[in-house]
Backbone as numpy.savetxt, mean C-alpha at the origin, in Angstrom:
# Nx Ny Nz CAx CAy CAz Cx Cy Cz
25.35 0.13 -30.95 25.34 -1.26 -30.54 24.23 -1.45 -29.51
23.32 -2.47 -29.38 22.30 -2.83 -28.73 23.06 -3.64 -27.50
22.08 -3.17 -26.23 22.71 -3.84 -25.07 22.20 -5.41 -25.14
22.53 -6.22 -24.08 21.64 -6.97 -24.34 21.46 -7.62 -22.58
20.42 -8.11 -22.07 20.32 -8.24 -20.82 20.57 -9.76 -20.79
20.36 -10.61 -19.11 19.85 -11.91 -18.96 19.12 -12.00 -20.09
19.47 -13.59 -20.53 18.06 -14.13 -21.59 17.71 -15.54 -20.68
16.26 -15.15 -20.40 15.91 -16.76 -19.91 14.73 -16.91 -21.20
14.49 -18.14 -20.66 13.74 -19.30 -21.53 12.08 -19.34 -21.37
11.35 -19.04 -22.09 9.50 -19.12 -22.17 9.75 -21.04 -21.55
9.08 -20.99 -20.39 8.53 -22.29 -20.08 7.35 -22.93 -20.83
6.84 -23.98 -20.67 5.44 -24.96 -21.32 4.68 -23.99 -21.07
3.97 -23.11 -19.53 3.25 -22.43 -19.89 3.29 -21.25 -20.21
4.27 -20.94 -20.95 4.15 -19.30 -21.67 4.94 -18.31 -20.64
5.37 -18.56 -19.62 6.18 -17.85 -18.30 7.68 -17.38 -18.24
7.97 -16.34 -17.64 9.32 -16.18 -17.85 9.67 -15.52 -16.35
10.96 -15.86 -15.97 11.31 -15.56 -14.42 12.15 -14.36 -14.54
11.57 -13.11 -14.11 11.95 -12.08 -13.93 13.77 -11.99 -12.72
14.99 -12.09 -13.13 16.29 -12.38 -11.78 15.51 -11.40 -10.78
16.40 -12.07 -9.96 16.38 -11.20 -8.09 16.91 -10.32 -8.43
18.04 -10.37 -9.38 18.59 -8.94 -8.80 17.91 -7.94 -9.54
17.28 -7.67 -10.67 16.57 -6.99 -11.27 14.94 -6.57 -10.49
14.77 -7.28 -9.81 13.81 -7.36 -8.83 13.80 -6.46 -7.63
15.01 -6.84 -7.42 14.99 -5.75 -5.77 15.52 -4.69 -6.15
16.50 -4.36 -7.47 17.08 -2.65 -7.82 15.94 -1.58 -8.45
14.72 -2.42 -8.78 13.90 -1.97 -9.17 12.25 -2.22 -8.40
12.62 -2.69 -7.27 12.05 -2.37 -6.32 10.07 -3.35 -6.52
10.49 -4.31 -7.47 9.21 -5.53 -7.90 9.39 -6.45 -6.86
8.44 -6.45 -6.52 7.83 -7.34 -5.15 6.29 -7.99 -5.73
6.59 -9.29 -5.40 5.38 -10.59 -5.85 4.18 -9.83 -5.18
3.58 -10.12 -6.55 1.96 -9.29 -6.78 2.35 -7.43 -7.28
3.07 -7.65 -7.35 3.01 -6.10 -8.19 2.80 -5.84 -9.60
1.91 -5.08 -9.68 1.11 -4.83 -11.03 2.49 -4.76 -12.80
2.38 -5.62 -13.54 3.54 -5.14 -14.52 2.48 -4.74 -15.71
2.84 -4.15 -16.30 2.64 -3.79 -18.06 3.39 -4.46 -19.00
2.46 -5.24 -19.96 3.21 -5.95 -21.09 2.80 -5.30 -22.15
3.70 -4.53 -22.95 3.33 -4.20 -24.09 4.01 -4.66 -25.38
3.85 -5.19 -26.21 4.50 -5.54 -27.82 4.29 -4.25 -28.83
5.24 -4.04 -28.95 6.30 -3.15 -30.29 5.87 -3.38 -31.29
5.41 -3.01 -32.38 5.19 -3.19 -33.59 6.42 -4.17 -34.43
7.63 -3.74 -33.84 8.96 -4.12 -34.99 9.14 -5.44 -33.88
8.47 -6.07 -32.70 8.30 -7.90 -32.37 9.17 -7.08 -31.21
9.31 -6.63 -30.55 10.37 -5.90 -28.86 8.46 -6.39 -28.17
9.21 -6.67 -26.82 8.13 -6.70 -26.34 8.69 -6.13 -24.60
8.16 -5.12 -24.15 8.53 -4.08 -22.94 7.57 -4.48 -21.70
8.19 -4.91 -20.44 7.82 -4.93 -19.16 7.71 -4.03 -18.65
6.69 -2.98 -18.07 6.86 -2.32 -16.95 6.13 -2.84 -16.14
6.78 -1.81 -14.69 6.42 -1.45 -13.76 5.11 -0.98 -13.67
4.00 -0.98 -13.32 2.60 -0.17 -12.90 2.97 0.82 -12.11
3.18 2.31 -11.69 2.93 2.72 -10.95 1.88 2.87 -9.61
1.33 1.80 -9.33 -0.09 1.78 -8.55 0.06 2.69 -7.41
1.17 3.33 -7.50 1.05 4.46 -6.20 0.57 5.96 -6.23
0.71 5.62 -7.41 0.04 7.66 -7.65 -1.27 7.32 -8.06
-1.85 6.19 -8.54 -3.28 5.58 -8.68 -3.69 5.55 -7.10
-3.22 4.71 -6.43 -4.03 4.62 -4.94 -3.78 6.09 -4.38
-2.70 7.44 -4.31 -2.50 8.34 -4.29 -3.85 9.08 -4.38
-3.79 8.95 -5.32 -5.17 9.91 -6.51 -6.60 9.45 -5.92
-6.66 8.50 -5.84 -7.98 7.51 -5.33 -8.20 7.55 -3.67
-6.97 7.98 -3.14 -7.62 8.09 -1.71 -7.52 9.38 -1.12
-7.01 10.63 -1.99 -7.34 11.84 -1.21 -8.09 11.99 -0.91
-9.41 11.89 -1.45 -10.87 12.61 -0.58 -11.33 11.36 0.39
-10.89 10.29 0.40 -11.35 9.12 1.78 -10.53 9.79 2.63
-9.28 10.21 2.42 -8.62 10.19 3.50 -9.40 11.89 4.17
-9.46 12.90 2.96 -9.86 14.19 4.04 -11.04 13.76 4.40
-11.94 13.04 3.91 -13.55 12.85 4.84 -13.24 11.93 6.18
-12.33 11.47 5.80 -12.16 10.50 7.35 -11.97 11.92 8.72
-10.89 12.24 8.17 -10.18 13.45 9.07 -11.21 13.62 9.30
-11.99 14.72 8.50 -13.18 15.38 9.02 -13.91 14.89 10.02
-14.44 13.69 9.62 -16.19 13.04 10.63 -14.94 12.26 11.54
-13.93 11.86 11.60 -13.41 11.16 13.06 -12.62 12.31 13.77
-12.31 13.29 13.57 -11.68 14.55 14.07 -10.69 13.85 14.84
-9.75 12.88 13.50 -8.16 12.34 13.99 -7.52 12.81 12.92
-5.88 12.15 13.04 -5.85 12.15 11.57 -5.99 10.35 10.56
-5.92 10.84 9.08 -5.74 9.93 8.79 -4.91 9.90 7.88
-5.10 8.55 7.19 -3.42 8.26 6.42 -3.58 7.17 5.51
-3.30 7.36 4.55 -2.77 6.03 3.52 -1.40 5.25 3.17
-1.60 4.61 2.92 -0.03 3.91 2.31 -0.18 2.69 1.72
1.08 3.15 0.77 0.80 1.82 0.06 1.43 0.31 0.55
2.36 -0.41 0.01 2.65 -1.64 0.65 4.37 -1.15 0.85
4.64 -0.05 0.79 6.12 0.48 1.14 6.37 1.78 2.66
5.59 2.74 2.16 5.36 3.93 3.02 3.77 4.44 2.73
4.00 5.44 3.85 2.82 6.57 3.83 2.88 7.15 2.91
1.77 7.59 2.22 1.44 8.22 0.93 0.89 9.60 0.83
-0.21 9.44 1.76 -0.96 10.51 2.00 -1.66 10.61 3.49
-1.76 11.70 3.84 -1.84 12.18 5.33 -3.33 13.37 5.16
-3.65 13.48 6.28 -4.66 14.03 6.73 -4.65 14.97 8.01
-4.73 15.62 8.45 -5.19 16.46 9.99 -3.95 16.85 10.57
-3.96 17.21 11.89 -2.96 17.61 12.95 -1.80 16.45 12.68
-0.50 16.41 12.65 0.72 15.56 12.98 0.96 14.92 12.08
0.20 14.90 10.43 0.20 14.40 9.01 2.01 14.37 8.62
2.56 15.30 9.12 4.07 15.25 8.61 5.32 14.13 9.38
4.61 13.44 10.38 5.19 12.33 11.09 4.61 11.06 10.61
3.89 11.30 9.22 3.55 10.06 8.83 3.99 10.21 6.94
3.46 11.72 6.70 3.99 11.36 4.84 5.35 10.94 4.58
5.55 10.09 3.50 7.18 9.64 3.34 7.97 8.88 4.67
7.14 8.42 5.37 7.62 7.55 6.26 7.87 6.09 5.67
8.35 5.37 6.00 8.83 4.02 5.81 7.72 3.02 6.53
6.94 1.54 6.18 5.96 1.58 6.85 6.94 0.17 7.89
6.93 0.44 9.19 7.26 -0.98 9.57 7.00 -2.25 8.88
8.54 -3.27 8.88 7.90 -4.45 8.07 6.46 -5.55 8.56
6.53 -4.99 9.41 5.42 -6.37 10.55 4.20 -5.02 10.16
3.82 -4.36 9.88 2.34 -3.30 9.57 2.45 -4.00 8.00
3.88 -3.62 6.86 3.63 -4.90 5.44 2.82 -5.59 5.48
3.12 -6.88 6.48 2.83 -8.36 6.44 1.29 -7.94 6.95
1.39 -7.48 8.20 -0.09 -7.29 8.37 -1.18 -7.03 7.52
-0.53 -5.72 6.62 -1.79 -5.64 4.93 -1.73 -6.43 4.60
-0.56 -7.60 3.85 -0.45 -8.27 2.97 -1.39 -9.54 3.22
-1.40 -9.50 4.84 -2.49 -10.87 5.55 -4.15 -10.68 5.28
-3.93 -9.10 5.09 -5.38 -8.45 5.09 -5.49 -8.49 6.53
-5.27 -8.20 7.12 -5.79 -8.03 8.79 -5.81 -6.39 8.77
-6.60 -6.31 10.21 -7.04 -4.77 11.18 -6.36 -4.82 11.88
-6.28 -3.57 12.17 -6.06 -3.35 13.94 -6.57 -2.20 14.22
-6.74 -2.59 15.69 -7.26 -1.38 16.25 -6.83 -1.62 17.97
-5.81 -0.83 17.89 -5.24 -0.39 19.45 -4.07 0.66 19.29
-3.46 0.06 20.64 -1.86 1.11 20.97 -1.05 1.18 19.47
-0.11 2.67 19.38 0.09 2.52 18.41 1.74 1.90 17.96
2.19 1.73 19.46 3.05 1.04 20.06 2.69 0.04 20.61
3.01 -1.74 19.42 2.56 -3.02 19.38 3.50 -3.50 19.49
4.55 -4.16 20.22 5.69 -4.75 20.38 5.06 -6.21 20.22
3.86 -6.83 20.60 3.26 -8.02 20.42 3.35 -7.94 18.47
2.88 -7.35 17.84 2.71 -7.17 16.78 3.97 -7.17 15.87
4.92 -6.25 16.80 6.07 -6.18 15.98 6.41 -4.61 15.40
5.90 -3.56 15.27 5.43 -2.44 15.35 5.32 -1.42 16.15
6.15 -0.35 16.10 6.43 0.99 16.92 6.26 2.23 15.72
5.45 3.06 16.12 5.68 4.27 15.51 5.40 5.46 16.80
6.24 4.85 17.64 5.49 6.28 18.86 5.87 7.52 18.99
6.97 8.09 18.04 7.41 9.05 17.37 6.63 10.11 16.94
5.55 9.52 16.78 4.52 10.20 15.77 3.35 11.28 16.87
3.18 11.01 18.05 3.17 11.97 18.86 1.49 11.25 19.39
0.94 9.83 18.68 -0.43 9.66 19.04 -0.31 8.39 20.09
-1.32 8.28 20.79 -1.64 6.86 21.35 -2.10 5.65 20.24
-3.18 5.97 20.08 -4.16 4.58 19.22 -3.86 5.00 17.66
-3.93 3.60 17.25 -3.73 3.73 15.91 -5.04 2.79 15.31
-5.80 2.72 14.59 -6.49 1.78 13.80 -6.00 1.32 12.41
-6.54 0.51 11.27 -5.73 0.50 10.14 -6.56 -0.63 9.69
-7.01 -0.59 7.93 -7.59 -1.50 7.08 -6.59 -1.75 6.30
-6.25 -3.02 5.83 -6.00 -2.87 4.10 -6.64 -2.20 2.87
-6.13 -1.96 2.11 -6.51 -1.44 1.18 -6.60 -2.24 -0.51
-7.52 -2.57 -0.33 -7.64 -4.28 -1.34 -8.56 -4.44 -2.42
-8.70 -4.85 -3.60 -9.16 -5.00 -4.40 -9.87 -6.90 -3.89
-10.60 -7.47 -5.18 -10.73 -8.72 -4.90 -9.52 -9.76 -4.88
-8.66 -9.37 -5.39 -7.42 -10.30 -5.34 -6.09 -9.65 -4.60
-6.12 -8.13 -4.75 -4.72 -7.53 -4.91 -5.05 -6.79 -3.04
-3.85 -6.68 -2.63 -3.89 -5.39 -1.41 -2.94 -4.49 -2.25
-3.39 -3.19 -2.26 -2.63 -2.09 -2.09 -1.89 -1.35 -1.38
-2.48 -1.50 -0.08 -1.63 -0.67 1.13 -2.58 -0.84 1.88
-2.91 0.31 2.78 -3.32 0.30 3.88 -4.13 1.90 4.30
-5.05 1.69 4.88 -5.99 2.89 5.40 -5.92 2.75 6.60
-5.69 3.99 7.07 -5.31 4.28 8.80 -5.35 5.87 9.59
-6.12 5.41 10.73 -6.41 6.75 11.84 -5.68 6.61 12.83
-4.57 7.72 13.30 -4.12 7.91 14.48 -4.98 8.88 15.57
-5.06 8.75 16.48 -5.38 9.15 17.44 -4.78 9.58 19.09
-5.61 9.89 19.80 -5.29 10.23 21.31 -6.46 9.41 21.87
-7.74 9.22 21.37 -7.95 8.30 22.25 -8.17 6.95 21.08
-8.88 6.27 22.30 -9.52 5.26 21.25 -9.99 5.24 19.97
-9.84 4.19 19.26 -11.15 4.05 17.85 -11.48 3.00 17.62
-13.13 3.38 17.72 -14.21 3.16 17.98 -14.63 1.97 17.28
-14.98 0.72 17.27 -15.47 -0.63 16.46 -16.04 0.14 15.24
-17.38 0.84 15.34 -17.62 1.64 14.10 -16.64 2.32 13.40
-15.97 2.96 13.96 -14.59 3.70 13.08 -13.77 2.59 12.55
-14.04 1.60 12.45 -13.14 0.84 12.14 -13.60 -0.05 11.30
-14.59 -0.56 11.36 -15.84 -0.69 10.28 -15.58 0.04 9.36
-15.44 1.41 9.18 -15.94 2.49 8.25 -14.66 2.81 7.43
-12.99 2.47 8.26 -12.03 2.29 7.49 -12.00 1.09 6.21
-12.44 -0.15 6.97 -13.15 -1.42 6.21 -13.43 -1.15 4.97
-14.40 -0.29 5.20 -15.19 -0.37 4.05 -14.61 0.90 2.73
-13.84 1.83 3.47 -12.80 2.86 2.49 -11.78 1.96 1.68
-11.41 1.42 2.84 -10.27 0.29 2.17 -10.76 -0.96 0.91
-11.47 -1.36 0.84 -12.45 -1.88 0.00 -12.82 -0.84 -1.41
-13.37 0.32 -0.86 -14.29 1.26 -2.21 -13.02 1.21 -2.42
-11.65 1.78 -2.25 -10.36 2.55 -2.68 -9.75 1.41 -3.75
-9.38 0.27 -2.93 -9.14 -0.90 -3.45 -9.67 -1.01 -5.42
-10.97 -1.48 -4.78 -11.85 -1.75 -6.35 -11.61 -0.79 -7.47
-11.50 0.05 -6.57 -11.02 1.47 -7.29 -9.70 1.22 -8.70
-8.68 0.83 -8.17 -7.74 0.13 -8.42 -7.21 -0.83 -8.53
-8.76 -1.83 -8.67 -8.46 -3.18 -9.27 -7.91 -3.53 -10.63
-8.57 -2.67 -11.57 -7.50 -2.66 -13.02 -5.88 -2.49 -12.96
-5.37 -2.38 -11.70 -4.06 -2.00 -12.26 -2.99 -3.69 -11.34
């Protein structure tokens, strides 16, 4: 016997509303990449994109060249947690959860560059054992992915921050198809 799910209705323009609750158990959040594929026998299958083992894959070597030439660490993530880590104290950031106010911040496309403890901001990770934190989005022309980011002990530097800019950007485009 065939299951059968919600059935909603194709609107005038060709659209169909994915429920909430199917949304948040499966973890689809507006602007997330889906796959439409059609079945030969007329089934037609939604997925999910994985875009995390894509931005994964796409930012290991930004992230070890960062480490290297800023001798901090650094870090990726996507629009949920840390992904990938870099240098000294990398394990207080992989599989971390990302504060919701650092989210909104990618999702605005904004920087930062200061303390890494922002109570103005909305944002604490002082756990993590650094002072300064910097941080780009990580963006295609339409889409953000996550986020590119150096912790530190001291400052970072307008140029260092520039130079995340512009990782966050190559990484992005990178993963504009998805």
């Amino acid at each position: 016997m065939k299951t059968m799910g919600i059935v909603r209705r194709l609107d005038e323009l060709g659209r169909i509303v994915i429920p909430r609750e199917y949304r948040k158990t499966h973890r689809i959040n507006i602007g997330d990449p889906l796959e439409i594929t059609a079945m030969e026998n007329g089934d037609i299958i939604i997925s999910k994109v994985d875009s995390g083992s894509e931005l994964r894959n796409a930012a290991v070597s930004a992230v070890e060249n960062i480490n290297i030439e800023f001798n901090c660490l650094a870090a990726v993530s996507d629009l949920n947690k840390f992904i990938v880590a870099q240098g000294t104290g990398k394990n207080a950031f992989i599989d971390r959860e990302l504060p919701h106010a650092l989210t909104k911040m990618l999702k605005d496309r904004r920087t930062y560059n200061g303390l890494i403890d922002n109570e103005n901001e909305g944002f604490k990770l002082s756990d993590t054992g650094f002072m300064y934190l910097a941080f780009a989005p990580v963006m295609g022309s339409d889409d953000c992915f996550g986020g590119i980011f150096v912790a530190s002990d001291t400052p970072v530097s307008d140029a260092n921050l520039t130079t995340l800019r512009i990782a966050g950007r190559l990484i992005g485009e990178s993963l504009q198809k998805y």
